[in-house]
C-alpha positions in Angstrom: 73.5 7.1 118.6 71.6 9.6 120.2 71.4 10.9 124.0 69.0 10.1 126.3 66.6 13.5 126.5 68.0 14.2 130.2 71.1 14.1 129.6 70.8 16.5 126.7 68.7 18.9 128.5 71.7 19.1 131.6 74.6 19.5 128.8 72.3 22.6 127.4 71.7 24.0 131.3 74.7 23.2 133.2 77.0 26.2 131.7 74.4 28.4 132.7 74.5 26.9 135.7 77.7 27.0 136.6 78.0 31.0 135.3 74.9 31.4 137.4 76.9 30.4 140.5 79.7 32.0 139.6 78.2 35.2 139.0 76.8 34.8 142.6 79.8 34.3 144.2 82.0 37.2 142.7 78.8 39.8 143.7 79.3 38.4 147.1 83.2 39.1 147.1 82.8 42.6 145.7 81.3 43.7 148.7 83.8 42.7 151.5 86.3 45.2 152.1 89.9 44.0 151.7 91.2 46.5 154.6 88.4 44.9 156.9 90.5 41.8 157.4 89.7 39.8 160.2 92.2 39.7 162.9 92.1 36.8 165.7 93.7 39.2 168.1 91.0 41.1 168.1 89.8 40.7 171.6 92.4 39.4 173.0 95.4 40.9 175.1 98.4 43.0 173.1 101.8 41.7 173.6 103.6 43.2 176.3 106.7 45.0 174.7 109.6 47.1 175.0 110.7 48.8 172.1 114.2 51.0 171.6 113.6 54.8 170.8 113.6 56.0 167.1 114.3 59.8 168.1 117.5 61.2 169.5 116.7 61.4 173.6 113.7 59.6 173.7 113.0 56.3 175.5 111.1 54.2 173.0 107.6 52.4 173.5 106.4 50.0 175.5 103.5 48.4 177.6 103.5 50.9 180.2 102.9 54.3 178.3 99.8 52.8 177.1 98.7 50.4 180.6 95.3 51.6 181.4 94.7 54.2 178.7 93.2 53.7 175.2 95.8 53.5 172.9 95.8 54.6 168.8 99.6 52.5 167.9 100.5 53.2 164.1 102.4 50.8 162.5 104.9 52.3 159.9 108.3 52.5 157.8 110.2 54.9 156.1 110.2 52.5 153.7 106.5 52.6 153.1 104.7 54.2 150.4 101.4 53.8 151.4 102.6 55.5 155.3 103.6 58.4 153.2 100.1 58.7 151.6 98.9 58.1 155.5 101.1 60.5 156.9 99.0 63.8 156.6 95.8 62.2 158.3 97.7 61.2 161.5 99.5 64.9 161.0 96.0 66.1 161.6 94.8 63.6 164.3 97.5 64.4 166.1 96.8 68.3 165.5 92.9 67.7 166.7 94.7 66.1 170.1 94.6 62.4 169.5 97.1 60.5 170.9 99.1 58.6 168.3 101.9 55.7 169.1 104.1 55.0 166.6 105.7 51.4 165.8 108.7 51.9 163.2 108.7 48.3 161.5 111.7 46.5 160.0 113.4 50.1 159.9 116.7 51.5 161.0 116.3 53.5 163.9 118.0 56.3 161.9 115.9 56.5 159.1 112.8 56.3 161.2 113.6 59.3 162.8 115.0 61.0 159.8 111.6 60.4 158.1 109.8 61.5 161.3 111.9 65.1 160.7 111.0 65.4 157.0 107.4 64.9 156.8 106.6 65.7 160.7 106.0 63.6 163.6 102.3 62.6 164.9 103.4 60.2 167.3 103.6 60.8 171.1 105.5 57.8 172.3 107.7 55.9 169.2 109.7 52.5 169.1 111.5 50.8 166.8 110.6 47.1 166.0 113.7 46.4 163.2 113.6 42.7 164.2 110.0 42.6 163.7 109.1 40.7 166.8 106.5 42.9 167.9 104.9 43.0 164.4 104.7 39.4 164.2 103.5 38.8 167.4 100.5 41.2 166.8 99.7 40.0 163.1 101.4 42.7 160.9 101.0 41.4 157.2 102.5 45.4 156.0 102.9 49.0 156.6 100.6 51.0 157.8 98.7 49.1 160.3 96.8 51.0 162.9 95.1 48.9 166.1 92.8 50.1 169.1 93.9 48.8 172.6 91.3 49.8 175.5 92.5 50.4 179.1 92.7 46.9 179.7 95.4 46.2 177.2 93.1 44.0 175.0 93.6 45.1 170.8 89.9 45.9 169.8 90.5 47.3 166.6 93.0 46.8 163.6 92.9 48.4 160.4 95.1 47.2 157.5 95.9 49.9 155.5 95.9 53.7 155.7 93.5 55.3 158.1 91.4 57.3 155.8 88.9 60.8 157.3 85.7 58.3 156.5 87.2 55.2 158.7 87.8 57.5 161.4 84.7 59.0 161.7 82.2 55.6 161.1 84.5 53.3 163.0 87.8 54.4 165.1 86.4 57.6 166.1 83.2 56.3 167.7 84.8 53.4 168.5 87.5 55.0 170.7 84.9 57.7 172.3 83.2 54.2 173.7 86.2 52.7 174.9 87.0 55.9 176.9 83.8 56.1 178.6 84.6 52.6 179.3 81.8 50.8 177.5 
């Protein structure tokens, strides 16, 4: 019994086919950039918050240290190997004059601020989110996480993963520069 011609001819191309497609799809996902995930907070308010302090005589973090200001806030552990690699780069933000706010997630106060002594501390205002409330509530998936609030308390920026000299001059640098002009 033989095949009908057609059906031949589409058993010879359709592995090709299929490769071809494939092949097409995986060029497309090579170019998205897995720390560029999309947020659906973006643009909309940041939860107001109250967070307990991580350093000895401090007050913690909340909504009003950053109400009407831009805002850089850090999400971190001292559980968190990839906030250790991070760790220098906001050492030298904070040494250029940008204002850092630190988040300690699912940490003990204790060794938040025992971290914050050994390596140094960038941040200007820090809290301690050991529940994890506020982490949820603005879409945390892991440690580091850095967002953008402008003065209106709106999140218009979040970066999964550590804030690197290149993403802060092409996107948060420029980025915050706008904000504060009020663009």
């Amino acid at each position: 019994m033989t095949l009908p011609r057609p059906v031949v001819l589409l058993a010879a191309i359709a592995p090709f086919a299929v490769f071809i497609v494939l092949a097409i799809a995986l060029a497309f996902g090579l170019k998205n950039d897995p720390a560029a995930l999309p947020s659906v907070l973006v643009g909309k308010p940041a939860p107001i918050f109250a967070l307990g302090p991580v350093r000895a005589n401090d007050s913690g973090f909340s909504t009003a240290d950053i109400t009407g200001k831009v805002a850089v806030i850090n999400v971190f552990g001292s559980w968190c190997s990839a906030c250790r690699l991070e760790h220098p780069m906001l050492m030298d933000l904070a040494a250029q004059g940008v204002t850092i706010h630190g988040i300690d997630w699912k940490d003990d106060p204790a060794d938040g601020a025992a971290w914050l002594a050994r390596f140094g501390d960038p941040y200007a205002r820090v809290g301690n989110d050991q529940s994890g409330r506020l982490a949820l509530d603005l879409g945390v998936s892991g440690a580091p996480e850095t967002f953008i609030i402008d003065k209106a308390g709106r999140i218009r920026y979040k970066l999964v993963g550590p804030i690197t000299p290149e993403r802060w001059r092409d996107e948060m640098a420029p980025l915050i520069a706008q904000l504060e002009a009020g663009q």
